[in-house]
C-alpha positions as CSV (number, residue, x, y, z in Angstrom):
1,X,46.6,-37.3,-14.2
2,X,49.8,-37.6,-16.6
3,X,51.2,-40.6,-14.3
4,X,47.9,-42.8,-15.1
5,X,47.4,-45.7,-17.6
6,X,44.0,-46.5,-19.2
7,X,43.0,-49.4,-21.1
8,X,39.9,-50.1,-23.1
9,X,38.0,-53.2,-21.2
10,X,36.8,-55.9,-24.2
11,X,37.7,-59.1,-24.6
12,X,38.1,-60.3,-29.1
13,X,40.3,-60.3,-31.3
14,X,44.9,-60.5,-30.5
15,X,44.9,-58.6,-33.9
16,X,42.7,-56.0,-32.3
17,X,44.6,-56.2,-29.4
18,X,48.1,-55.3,-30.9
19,X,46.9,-52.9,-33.4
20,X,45.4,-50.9,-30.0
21,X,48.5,-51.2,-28.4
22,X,50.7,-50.1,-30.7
23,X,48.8,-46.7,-31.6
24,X,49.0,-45.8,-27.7
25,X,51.2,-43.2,-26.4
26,X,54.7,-44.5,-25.1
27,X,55.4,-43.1,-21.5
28,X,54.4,-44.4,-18.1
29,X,52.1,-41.1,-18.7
30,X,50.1,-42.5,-21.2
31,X,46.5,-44.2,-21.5
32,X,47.2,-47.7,-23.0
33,X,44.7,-48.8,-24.9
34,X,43.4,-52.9,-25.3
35,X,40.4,-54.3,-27.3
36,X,38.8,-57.8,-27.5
37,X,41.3,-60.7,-26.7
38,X,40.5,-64.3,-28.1
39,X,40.1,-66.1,-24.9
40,X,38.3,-69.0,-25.2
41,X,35.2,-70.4,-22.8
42,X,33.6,-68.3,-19.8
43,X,34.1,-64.9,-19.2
44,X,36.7,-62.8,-17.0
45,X,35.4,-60.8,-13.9
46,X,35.6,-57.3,-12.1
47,X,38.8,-56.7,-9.7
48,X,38.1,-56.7,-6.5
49,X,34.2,-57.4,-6.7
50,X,31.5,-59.5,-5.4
51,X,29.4,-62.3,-7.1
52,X,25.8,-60.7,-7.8
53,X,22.5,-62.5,-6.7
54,X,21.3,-64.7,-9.3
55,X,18.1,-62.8,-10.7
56,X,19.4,-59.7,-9.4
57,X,20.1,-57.6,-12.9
58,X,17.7,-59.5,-15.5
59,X,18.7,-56.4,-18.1
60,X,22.1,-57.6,-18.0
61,X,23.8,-58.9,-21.0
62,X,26.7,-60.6,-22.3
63,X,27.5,-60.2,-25.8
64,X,28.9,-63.0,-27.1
65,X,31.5,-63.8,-30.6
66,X,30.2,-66.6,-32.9
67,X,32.1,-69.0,-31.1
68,X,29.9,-68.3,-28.2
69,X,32.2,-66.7,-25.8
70,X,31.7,-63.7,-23.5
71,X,33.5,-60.5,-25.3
72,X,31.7,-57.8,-23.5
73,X,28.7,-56.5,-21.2
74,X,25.8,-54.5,-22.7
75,X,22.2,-53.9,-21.1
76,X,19.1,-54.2,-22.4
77,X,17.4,-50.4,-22.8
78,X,14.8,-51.5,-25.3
79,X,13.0,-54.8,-26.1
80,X,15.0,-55.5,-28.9
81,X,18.3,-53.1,-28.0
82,X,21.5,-53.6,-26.3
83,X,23.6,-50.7,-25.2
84,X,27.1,-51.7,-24.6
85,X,30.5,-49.4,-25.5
86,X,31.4,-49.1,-29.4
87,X,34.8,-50.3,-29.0
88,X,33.3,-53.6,-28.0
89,X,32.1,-54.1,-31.9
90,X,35.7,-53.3,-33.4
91,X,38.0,-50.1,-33.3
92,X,38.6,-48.4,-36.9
93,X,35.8,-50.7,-38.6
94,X,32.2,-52.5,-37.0
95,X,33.5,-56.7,-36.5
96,X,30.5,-58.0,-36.4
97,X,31.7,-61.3,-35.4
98,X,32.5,-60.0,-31.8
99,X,28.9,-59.5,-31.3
100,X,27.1,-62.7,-32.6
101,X,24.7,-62.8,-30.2
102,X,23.8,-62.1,-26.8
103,X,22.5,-63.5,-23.2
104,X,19.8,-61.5,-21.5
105,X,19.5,-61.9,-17.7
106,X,22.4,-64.4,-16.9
107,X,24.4,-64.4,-14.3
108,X,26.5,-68.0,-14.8
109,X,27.2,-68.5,-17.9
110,X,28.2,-71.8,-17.5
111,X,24.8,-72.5,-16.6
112,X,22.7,-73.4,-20.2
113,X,19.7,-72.7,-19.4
114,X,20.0,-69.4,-18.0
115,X,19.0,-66.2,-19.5
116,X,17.2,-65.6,-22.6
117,X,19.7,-65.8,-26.1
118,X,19.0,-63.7,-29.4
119,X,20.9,-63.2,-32.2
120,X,22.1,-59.5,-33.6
121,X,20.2,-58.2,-36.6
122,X,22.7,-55.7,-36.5
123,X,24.8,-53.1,-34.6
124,X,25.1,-49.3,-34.8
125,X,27.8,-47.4,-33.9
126,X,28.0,-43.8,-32.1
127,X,29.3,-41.6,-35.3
128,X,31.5,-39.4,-33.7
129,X,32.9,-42.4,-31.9
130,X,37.1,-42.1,-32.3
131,X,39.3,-45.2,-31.9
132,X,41.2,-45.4,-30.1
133,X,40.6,-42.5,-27.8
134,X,37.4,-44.0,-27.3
135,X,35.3,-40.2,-27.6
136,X,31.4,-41.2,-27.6
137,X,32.1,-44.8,-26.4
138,X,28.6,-46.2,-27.5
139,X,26.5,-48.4,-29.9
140,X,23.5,-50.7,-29.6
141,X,22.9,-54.2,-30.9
142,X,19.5,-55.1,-32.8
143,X,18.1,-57.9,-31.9
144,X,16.6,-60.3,-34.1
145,X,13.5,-60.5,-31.7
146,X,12.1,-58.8,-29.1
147,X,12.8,-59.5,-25.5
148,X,9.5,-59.2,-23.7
149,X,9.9,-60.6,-20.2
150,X,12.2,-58.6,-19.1
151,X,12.1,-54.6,-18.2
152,X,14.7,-52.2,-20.3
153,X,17.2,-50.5,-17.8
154,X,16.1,-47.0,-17.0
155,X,18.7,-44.5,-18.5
156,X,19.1,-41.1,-17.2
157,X,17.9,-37.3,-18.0
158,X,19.2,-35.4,-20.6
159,X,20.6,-32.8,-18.3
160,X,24.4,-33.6,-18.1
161,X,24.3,-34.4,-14.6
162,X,26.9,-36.3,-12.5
163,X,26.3,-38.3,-9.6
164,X,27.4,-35.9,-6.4
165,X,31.4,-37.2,-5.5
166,X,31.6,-39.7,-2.7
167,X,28.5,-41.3,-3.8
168,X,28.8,-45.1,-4.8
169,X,27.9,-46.5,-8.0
170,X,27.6,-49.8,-8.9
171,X,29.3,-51.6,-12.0
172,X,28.6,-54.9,-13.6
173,X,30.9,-57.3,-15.6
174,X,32.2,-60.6,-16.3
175,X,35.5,-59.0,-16.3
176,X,39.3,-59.9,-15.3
177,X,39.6,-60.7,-11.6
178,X,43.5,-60.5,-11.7
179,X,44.7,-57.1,-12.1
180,X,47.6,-57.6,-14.6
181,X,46.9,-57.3,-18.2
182,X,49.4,-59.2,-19.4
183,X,49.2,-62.5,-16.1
184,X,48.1,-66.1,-18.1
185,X,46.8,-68.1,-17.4
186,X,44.0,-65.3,-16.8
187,X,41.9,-65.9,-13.6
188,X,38.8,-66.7,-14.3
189,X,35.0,-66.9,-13.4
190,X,31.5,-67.6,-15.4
191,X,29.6,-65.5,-12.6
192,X,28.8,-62.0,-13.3
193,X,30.2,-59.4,-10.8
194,X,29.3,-56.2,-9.0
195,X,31.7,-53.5,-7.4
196,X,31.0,-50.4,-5.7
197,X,32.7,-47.7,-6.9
198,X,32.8,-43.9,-5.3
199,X,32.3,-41.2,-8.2
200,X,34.9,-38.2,-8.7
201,X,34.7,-35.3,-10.8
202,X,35.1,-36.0,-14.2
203,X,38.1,-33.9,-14.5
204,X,40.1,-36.1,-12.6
205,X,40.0,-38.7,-15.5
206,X,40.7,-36.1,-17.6
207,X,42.9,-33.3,-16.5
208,X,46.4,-34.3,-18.0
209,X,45.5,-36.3,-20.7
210,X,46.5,-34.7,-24.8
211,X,43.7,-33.9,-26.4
212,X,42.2,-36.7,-28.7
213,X,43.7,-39.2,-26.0
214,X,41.2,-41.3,-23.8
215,X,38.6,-39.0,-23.5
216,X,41.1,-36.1,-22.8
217,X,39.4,-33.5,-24.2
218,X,35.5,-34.5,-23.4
219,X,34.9,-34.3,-19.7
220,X,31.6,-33.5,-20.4
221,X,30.8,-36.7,-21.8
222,X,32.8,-39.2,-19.1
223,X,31.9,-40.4,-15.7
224,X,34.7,-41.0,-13.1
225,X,34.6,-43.3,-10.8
226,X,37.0,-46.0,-8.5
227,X,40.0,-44.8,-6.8
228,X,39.3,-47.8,-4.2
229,X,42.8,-49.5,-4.3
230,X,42.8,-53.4,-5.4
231,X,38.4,-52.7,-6.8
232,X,37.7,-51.5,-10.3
233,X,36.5,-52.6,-13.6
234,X,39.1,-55.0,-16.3
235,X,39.5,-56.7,-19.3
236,X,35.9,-58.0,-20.5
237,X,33.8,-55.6,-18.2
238,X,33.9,-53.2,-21.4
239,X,30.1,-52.3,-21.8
240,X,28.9,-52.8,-18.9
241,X,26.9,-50.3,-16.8
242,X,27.5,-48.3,-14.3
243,X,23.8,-48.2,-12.2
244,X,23.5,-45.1,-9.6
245,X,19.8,-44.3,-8.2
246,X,17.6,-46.8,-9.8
247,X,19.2,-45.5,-13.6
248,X,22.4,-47.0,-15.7
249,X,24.3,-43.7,-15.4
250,X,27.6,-45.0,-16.9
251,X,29.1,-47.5,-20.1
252,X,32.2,-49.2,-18.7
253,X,34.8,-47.4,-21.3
254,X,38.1,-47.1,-19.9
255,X,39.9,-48.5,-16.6
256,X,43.6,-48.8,-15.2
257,X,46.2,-50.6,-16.0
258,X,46.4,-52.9,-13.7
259,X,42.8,-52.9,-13.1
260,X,42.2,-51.5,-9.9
261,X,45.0,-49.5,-9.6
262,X,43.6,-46.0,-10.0
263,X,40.3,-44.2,-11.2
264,X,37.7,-45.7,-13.8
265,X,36.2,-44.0,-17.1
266,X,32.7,-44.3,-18.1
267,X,30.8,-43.0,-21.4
268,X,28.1,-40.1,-19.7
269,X,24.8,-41.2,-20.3
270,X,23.2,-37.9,-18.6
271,X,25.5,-35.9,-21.7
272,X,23.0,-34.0,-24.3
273,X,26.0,-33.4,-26.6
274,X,26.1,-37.5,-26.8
275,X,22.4,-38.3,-27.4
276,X,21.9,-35.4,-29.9
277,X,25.1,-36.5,-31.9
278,X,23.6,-39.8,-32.1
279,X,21.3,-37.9,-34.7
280,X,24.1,-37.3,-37.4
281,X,23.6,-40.5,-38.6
282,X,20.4,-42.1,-39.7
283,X,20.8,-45.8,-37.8
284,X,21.5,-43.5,-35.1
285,X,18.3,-41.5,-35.3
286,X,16.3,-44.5,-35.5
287,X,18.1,-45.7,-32.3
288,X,17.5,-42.3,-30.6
289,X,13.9,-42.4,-31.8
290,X,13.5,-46.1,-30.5
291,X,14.8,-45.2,-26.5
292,X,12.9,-41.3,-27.2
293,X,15.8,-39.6,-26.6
């Protein structure tokens, strides 16, 4: 795994984005790491994908800056909660201008009238989270009122289990559709996006990285899944899920660079030591207490 690149997904801030960058490790070898970019009006989408039914995933979410514009994916799990990844709300400090609000059960974003738009109350972050490795990937956006016509996503067991390998899952995003990081003008698309993608063992996102690098030394706590050249997740598909069996099973965390050009890294949602960590901190324990975990 030492010849693979990995990027956080979000879509914010070019300060973010360059302070990321600069802290990643400098050979081919290395996981490079990108946050929020300030890209202005609709969202970017998954490499490789297919556009999703409209109606299809009404717990789908796009968190949005206080310009309005898509930064990252997140689900709802509880009337009033979004889970997305907690790089999506800043790296060394919470940005709470890169989730203003949110838009519940869209799939075009250009389309006004879709979905069902709250504000955030306010956002708590996975303690143990580590930017920019990106160890415990999580948080959860407050809403500022309940969304009632809508059904949470189902999360997993707390039993650490990973989907069997070869198995698809299916991820979610308004991400990148071109696979090069760095390609402008970005290709773009307001319609949210689906992509099958076979799971691995977790090891093989991990094996080879240093410890403290992207996730290198917590297998237990990833998902791995992609390996389908040309098809993965990409810049804006950060927190996202990754659905399996009726359940979100996965956070969109960490993807190739280019997108779609090896395997995919998702935060574990089946992981004990991640849900009982969320504990350490109060906000956290209210959170837990909320989704009865």
């Amino acid at each position: 795994m030492s010849s693979r690149k990995r990027a956080v997904l979000a879509g914010g801030s070019s300060a973010l984005i360059l302070a990321v960058a600069l802290a990643a490790a400098p050979s081919a070898a290395s996981a490079s790491v990108v946050s929020p970019s300030s890209q202005s009006g609709p969202a970017y989408n998954i490499v490789g994908g297919t556009p999703a039914a409209a109606g299809a995933y009404p717990f789908m979410a796009s968190i949005q800056d206080d310009k309005g514009h898509h930064v990252c994916g997140g689900t709802l799990v509880a009337p009033s909660v979004i889970m997305t990844a907690a790089h999506c709300v800043g790296g060394q400090r919470i940005v709470p201008e890169l989730a203003h609000q949110v838009r519940v059960g869209v799939t075009d974003l250009t389309d006004p009238v879709q979905g069902i738009q709250r504000g955030v109350a306010s956002i708590v972050r996975h303690p143990l989270f580590d930017f920019p490795a990106a160890h415990d990937d999580l948080a959860f956006l407050l809403l500022d009122s309940p969304v009632t016509t809508v059904l949470p996503e189902p999360l997993p067991p707390e039993d650490d289990s990973t989907p069997p390998a070869g198995q698809l899952g299916i991820a979610l995003g308004w991400g990148q559709t071109s696979p090069t990081f760095d390609e402008q003008p970005r290709q773009r698309s307001a319609h949210l996006m689906k992509a099958g993608l076979p799971f691995h063992l977790s090891t093989e996102c991990t094996d080879g990285q240093p410890a403290g690098g992207p996730q290198g030394d917590t297998a237990d706590g990833v998902l791995c899944a992609g390996g389908i050249p040309g098809v993965g997740i990409c810049h804006g598909d950060s927190g996202g899920p990754l659905l399996y069996d009726g359940m979100q099973v996965g956070i969109v965390s960490l993807g190739a660079n280019p997108c779609g050009s090896d395997l995919d890294v998702f935060t574990k949602l089946s992981s004990t030591r991640l849900w009982n960590t969320l504990h350490l901190s109060p906000e956290g324990d209210a959170v837990a207490k909320i989704l009865n975990r």
